[in-house]
C-alpha positions in Angstrom: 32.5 -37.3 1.0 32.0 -39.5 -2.2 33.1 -38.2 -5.4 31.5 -38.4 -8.6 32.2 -38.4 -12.2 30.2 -38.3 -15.6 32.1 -39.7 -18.9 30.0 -39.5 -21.6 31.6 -41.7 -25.0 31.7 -40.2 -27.7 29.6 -37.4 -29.7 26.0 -36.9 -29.7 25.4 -38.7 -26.5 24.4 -36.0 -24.6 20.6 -34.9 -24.6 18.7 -31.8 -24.1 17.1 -32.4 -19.9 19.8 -34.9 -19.1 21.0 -34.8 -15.3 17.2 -33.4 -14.5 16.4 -36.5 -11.9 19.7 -36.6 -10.3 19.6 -33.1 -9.6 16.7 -33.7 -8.0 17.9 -36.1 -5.7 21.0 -34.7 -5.3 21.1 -30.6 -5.3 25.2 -31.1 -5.5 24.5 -31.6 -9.3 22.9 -28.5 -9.8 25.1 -26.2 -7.1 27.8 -27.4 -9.7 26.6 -26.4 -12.5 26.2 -23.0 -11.0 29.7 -22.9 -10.4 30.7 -24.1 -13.6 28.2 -21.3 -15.2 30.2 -18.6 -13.0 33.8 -19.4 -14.1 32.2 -19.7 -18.1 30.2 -16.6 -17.6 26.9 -18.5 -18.9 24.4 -20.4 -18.0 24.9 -24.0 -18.2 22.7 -25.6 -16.3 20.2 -23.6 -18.8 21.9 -25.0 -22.2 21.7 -28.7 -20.7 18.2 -28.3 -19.5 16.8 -26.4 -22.6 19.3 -26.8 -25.5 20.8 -24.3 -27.7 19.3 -21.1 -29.1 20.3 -22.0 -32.3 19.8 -25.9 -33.9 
């Protein structure tokens, strides 16, 4: 099994739909996420894809 691993540098680098196209190819991305939103009790596959509530 290959193993991934996303470093982002720095602050601000992230944007609102990143990760959309590799989930797309690869449903591991988003099947983590859901795990990820189960241990945090929210969604954040949901935050990533669609950004805050607030600005």
């Amino acid at each position: 099994m290959t193993q991934f691993a996303f470093v982002f540098p720095g602050q601000g680098s992230q944007t609102v739909g990143m990760l959309a196209e590799l989930a797309a190819q690869f449903p591991i991305v988003e099947e983590t996420f859901g795990e990820a939103s189960s241990a945090l009790g929210y969604d954040l596959w949901q935050l990533v894809q669609q950004g805050p509530a607030e600005e």
